[in-house]
N, C-alpha and C positions, 0 to 999 in steps of 0.2 A: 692386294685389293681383291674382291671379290670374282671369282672366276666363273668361265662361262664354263657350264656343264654339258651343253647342248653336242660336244665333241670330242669326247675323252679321251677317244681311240688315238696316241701316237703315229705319225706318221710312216715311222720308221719299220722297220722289217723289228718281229719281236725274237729277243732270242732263244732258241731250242731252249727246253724247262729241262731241270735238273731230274732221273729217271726219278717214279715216285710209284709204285704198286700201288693201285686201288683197283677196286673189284665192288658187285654187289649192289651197289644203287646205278651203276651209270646204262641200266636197262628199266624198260618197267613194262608189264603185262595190264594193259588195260582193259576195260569193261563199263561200258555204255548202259546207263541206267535211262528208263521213262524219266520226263521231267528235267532232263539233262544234266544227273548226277553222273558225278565219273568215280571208279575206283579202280585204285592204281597199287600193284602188287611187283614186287622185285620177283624175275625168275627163279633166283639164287634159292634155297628153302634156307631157312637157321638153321643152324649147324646146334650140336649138343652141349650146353654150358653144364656147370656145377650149381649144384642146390644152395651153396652159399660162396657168400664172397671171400670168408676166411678161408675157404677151402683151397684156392691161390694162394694165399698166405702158405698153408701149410706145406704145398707143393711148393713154392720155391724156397723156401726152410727147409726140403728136403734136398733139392737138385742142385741149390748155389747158393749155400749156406751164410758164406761170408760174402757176398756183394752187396753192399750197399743199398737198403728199399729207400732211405730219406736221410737227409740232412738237413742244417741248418745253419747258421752261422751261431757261434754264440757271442757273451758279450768282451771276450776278446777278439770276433774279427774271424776266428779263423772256424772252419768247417765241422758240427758237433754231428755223425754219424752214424747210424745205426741198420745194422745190416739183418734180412731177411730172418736168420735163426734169431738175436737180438729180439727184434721185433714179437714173433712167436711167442717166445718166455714170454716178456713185458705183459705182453697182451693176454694170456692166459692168466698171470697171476692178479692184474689187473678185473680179470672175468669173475675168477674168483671174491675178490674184494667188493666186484657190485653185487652180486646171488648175496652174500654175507649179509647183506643192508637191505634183503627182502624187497628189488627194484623189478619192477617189470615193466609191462603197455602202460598199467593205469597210473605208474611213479616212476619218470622214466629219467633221464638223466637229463639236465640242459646244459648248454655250453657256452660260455662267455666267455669266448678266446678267440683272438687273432690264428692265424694258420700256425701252427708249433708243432715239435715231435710230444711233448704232452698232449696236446689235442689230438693227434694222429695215434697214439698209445692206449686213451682213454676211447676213443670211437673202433676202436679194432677191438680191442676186449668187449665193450660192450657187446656187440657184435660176436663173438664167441659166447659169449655168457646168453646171448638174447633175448638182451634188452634193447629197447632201444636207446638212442640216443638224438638229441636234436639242436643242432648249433643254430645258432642265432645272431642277428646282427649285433656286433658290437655297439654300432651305432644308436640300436634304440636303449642301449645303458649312456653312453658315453659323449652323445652328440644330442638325442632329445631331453627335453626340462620335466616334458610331464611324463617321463616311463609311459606315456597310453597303452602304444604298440606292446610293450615286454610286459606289459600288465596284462595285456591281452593274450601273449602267448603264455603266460604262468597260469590265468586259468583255466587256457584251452587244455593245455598238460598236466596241470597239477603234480608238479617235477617233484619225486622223493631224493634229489640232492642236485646241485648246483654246481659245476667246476667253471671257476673264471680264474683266467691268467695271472689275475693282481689285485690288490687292494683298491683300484682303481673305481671297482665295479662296487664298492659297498653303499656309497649313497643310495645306487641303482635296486641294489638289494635290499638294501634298509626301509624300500618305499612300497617294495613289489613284494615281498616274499614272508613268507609265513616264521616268526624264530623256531622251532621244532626241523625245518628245513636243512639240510647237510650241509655244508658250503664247505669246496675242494679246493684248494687254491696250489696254484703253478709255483707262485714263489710270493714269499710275504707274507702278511697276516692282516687280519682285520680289524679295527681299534675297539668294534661294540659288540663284537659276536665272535663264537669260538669257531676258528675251521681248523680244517685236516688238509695237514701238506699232501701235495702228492704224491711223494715216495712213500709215504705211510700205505698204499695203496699197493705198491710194489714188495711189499713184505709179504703179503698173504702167499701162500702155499699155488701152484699154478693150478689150474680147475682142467682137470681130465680131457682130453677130447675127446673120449668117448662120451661125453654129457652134450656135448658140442653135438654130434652126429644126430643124436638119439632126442635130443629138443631142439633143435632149430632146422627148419626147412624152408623149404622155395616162400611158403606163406607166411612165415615169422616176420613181424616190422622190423626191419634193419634199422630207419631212423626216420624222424618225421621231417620236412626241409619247409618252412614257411614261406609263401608265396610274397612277394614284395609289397603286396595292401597298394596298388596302382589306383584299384577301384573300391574295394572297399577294407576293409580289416582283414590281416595278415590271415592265410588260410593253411593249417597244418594238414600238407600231402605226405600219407601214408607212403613211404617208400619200403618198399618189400625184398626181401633177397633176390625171389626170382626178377623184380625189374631191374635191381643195379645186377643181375650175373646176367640175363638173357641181354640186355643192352650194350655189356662190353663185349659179349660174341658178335652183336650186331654191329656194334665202331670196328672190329679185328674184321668181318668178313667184308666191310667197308673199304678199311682202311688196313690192306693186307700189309703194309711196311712196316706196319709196328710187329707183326710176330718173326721178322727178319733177321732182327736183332732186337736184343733187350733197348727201349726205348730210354732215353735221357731227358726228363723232363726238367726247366728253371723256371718256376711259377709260380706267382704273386695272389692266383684269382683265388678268392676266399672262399672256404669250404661252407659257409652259412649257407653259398648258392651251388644250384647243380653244376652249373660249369666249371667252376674249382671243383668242388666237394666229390660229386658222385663221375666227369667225364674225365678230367684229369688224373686224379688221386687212382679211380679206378684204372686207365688206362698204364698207368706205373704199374699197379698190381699184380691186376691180369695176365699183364704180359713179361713180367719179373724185370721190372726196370727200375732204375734211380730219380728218385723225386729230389729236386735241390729248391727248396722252401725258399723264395726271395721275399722279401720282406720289403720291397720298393712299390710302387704304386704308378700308372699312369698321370701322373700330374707333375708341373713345370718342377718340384720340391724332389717329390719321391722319385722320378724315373733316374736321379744318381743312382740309389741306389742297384736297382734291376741293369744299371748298362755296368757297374760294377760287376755285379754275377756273372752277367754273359761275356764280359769279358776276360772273365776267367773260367767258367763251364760252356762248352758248347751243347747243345742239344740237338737231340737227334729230330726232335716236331717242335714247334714253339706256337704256342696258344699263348694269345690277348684280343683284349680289345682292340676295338679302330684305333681310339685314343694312344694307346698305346703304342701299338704301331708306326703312328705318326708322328712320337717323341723317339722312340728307334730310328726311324729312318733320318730321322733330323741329325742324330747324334752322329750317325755313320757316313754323313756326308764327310765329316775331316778327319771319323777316329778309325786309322787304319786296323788298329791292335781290333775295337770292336768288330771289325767287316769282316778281319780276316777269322776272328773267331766262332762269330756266328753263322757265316757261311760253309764254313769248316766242313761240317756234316748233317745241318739241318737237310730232311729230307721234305719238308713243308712247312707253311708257316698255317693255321687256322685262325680264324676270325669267328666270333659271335659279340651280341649283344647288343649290336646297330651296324647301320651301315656303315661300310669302310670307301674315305672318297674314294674316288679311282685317281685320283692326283698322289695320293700316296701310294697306292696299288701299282701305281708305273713309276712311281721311284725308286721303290722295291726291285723293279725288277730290271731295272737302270743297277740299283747299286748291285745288284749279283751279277749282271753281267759283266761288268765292270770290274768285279775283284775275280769271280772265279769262270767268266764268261758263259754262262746259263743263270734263268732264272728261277727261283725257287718256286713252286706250284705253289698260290694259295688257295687254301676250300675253308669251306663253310656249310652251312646246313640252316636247319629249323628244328628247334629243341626249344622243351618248356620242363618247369620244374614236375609237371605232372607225368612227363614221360621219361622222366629217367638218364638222361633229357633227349638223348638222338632220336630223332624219327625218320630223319630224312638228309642227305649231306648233297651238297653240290662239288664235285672233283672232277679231278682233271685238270689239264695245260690249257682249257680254254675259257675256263670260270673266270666272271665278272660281276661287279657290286651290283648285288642285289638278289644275284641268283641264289635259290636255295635248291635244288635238281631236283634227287627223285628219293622214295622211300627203301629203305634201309632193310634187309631180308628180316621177314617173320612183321614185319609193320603195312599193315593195310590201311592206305591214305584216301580219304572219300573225301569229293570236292562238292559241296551242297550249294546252289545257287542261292545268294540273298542279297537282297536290296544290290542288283546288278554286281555283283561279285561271285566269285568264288570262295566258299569258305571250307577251312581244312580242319580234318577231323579225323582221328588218329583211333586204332584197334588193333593191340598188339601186347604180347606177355610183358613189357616196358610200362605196361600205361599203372596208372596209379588205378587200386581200387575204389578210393574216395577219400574223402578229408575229414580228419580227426574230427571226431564226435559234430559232428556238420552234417547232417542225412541231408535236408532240404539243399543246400550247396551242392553235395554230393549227385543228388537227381536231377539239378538243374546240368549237373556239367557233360550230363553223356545223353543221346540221344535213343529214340527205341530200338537202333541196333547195337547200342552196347557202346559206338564209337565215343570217343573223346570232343566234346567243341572246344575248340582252340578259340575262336574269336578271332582270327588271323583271316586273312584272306591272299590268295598268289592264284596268278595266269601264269601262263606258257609261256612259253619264250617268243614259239615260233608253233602256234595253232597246226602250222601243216604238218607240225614233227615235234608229236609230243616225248620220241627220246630225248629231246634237246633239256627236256627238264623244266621245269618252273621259276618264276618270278616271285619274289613277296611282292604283295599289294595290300601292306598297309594292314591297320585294326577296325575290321567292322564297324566297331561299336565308337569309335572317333567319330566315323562320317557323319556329315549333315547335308539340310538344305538352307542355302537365299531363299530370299521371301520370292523372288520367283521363279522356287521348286528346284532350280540345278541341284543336283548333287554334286559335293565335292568330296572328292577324295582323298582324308586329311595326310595319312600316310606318305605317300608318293610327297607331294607337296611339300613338309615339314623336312623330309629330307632331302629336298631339295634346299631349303634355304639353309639348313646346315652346311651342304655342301659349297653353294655359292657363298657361306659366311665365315668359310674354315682361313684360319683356324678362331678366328673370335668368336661364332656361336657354337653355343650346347644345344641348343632345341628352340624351338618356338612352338608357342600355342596361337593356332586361328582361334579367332573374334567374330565369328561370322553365323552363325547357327539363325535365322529365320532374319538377318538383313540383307539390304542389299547389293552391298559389297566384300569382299575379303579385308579383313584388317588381320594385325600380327601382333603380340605381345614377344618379342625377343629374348629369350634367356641370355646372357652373354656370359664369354669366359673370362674372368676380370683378367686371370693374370697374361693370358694374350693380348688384352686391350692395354693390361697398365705395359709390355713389353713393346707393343706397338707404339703407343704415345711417349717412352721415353722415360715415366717416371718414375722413382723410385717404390719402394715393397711400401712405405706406409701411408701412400698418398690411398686418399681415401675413395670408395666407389662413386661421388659426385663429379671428384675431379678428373677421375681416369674417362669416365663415359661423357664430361663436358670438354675434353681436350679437342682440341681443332683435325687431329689425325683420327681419332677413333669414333667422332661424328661425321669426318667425311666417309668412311673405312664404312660405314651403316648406312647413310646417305648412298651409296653405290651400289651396295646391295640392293637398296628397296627400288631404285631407278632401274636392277636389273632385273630384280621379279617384277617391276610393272612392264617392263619391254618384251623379255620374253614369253609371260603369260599369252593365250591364245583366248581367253574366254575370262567369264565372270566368274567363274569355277577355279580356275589356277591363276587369277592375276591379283596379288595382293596390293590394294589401293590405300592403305595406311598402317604404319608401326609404329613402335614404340620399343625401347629399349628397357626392360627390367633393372630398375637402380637394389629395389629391395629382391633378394634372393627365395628361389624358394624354398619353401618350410615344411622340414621333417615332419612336425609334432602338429600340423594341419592339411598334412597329406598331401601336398603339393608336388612334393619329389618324396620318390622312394630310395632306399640307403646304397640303391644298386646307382642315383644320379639319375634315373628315368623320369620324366614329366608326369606327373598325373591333370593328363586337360582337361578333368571336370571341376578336380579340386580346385585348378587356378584361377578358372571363369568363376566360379563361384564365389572364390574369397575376394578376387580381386574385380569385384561386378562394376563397382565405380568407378575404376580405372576402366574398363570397356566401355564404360559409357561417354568418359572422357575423352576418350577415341575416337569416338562417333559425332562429338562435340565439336571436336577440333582444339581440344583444350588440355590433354592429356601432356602430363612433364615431358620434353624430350619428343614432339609427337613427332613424324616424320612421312613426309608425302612424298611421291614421286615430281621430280620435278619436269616431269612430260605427262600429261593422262591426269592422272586425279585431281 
């Protein structure tokens, strides 16, 4: 049932954390602006990176020839590897075969693939060759009806070839894509158009690095990463060499345990976004470590697979989401073989992408005590696709959900007052220069000192002790008011009823913008609720959300957001449960699972109003107050 958040803190004595080097953010120099801007500077200076990111490559091709940069399972099962020099070759003759096809900025490469050693082959030569390159969600081939989105990024790009995984993507292509277009495909063929295998690719002659040196520098586009289209259509961020080399100097002088030893990374997060793509994949690079490609998923289906992996790789840091997290910690309640292996030698676990409860956050560190008596450090941060993505990490043994700490060396973080918040705004060799052929985009998103607006807003922990570090509070541009002017602060709130709804809610959007009370539209997680009621995989989303356990299971919830609420600002007086899910191809959720709350009031106006009615499907009142 839904739990009360108001006291997260264990009672018990916590145990010593397992040792964990960081450095770099857990100080910060600050500076008192007129008007009550603050800017906040790490003492540490950035240390000196490489002008490109293949230039790691090439260095540990030369130092540890044969260890392992990436594997993958194939489709026997067992582990398909490729090691540091491997890689090298690959990717050079790969560089060669794109220059051949006349690709640059204005005809760059896209990529329709799930996370593979082909996609990681194809994105590294680019990358030597310099070209870009730009992966893309699978999803807006594979999951949306009307391609809008991928229609959208083909003609932001005007891509001179195509590489996707499989035949899978040809409707996708058939509908978006010009026939004069390349198309590379992983394995397979296409029924109505000619493509080129990928090893056809790997024939070409390897392309010199001395071409490598003498054309690609800190300024060259490494690849373009599109923005999730939360608010409006997907936005292609320039990413630059110098932001992915200057920003894994800034995660190493962060997070000094990764250059301790070569790091061991098992990771599912998808390179279309920066947190797979440019913080993980880089992080293996950088610092000459082993990526083991998991191909499982946070969800009730896919997390077999990923407790598979782990339970045959241990890792040396393990990054996921919350979600994630919280199917691990579930699994290692009974699986010894799993506890014992991922405890093994993890030297931290990290989180992005939402908050992580603190009800899983203390089972975590229950089950490490418990198997190797210490608990594992989790950190976390604030990163966006425009910055490459670190700006700023929250570390250390005493980090808690929500914290995001302090800025990251060579990142200058300026706190701008608005509409009674703090808003963050980022200035550093990491930040993006702007978005593909988008000037007016591009000038809205930095301010007259050059910084970055993020839209984000975080306070202090502890105002009297700003090394303590900072809080997220929430997205600006959510907030609203009641018709009698409160301000609410959607952020904070939304994740709260996640927390009080875990594990059955994904998100919820307020109802409230210029009325007089809070209402709630529910997203739910079906297969938590159809697990919780009992019934079987094909009952349908009517019956699982009409079952007597998983309305009372929501009924509790909303009885507990009406009780603990303090004001008309955080106390939600009516919900509802979402039967219809939301929709990719109306911009409701983006492919990362995140809410878009304008899209949803929007589409779904008559159900808000049916809320306000008292007549909406499933409506649900506080049975104390409202």
């Amino acid at each position: 049932m839904p739990r009360d958040v108001t006291d997260v803190t264990p009672a018990r004595k916590r145990a010593p954390a397992r040792p964990c080097k960081v450095d770099g953010c857990l100080r910060c120099e600050l500076e008192q602006r007129p008007g009550g801007e603050l800017v906040l500077r790490s003492p540490q200076p950035l240390q000196e990176y490489p002008q490109r990111l293949t230039d790691r490559l090439e260095h540990w091709a030369r130092v540890a020839p044969q260890r392992v940069f990436a594997a993958r399972r194939g489709a026997d099962g067992q582990w398909v590897r490729i090691d540091y020099a491997q890689m090298l070759e690959r990717a050079r003759r790969i560089a060669q075969a794109l220059l051949a096809r006349g690709l640059d900025a204005e005809r760059p490469v896209l990529v329709l693939s799930e996370n593979s050693l082909e996609h990681l082959q194809l994105a590294l030569g680019a990358m030597i060759a310099g070209i870009p390159h730009a992966p893309v969600s699978p999803a807006y081939a594979l999951v949306s009806k009307d391609y809008a989105k991928l229609r959208h990024v083909v003609q932001t790009l005007t891509p001179g070839m195509v590489f996707a995984s499989d035949g899978a993507y040809e409707p996708a292509l058939r509908a978006v894509l010009a026939p004069d277009v390349e198309v590379v495909l992983a394995r397979g063929a296409l029924g109505a158009r000619a493509s080129t295998p990928f090893d056809a690719l790997l024939e070409s002659p390897p392309l010199a690095l001395e071409y490598t040196h003498a054309h690609v520098g800190p300024d060259t586009i490494a690849k373009f990463l599109f923005t999730s289209g939360s608010t409006r259509s997907p936005k292609g961020v320039i990413n630059t060499q110098r932001m992915l080399c200057s920003n894994q100097q800034m995660i190493l002088q962060s997070m000094a345990f990764l250059g301790e030893q070569p790091p061991v990374l098992v990771d599912w997060l998808p390179w279309n976004h920066t947190f797979g793509g440019n913080h993980n994949v880089g992080i293996a690079l950088y610092n000459g470590g082993t990526l083991y490609i998991d191909d499982g998923k946070p969800t009730s289906q896919g997390i077999a697979e990923t407790l598979r992996n782990l339970r045959e790789i241990a890792p040396t840091v393990y990054f996921n989401v919350p979600k994630g997290f919280e199917e691990i910690a579930s699994a290692m309640r009974d699986d010894t073989v799993l506890r014992e292996r991922l405890f093994s030698r993890v030297q931290a676990f990290f989180f992005a992408g939402a908050g992580l409860s603190q009800a899983v956050w203390d089972e975590l560190d229950q089950l490490g005590e418990r198997e190797v008596g210490e608990r594992i450090c989790m950190l976390s941060g604030l990163g966006m696709t425009e910055t490459a993505p670190s700006s700023m990490f929250a570390l250390g043994p005493d980090v808690e959900s929500g914290h995001i700490g302090l800025p990251v060396p060579g990142v200058e973080l300026k706190l701008v007052p608005q509409d009674g918040k703090l808003e963050v705004r980022f200035r550093g060799p990491n930040v993006m220069p702007g978005y593909w052929r988008a000037p007016q985009q591009t000038a809205e998103a930095f301010d007259e000192e050059g910084y970055y607006r993020t839209g984000d807003a975080a306070r202090f922990i502890d105002p009297a002790d700003p090394q303590r570090g900072l809080r997220f509070d929430g997205r600006i541009a959510e907030d609203f008011k009641l018709s009698s002017g409160t301000f609410v602060s959607c952020g904070p709130l939304r994740a709260r009823i996640v927390q009080l709804g875990a594990p059955c809610v994904h998100d919820a959007v307020l109802t409230a913008p210029d009325r007089d009370e809070l209402g709630a539209l529910i997203v739910p997680r079906l297969d938590e609720c159809r697990a919780l009621a009992g019934l079987p995989a094909q009952a349908t989303t009517q019956q699982v959300l009409e079952h007597a356990r998983v309305r009372a299971f929501f009924q509790e919830l909303v009885d507990a957001l009406w009780q603990q609420g303090t004001g008309s600002a955080n106390r939600v007086a009516r919900a509802c449960v979402l039967a219809e899910a939301p929709s990719l191809d109306r911009g409701e959720i983006t492919d990362k699972g995140s809410i878009n709350q304008r899209a949803v009031l929007q589409h779904r106006a008559e159900l808000v109003e049916q809320l306000y009615r008292g007549s909406a499907p499933g409506l649900l009142l506080p049975r104390t107050g409202a």
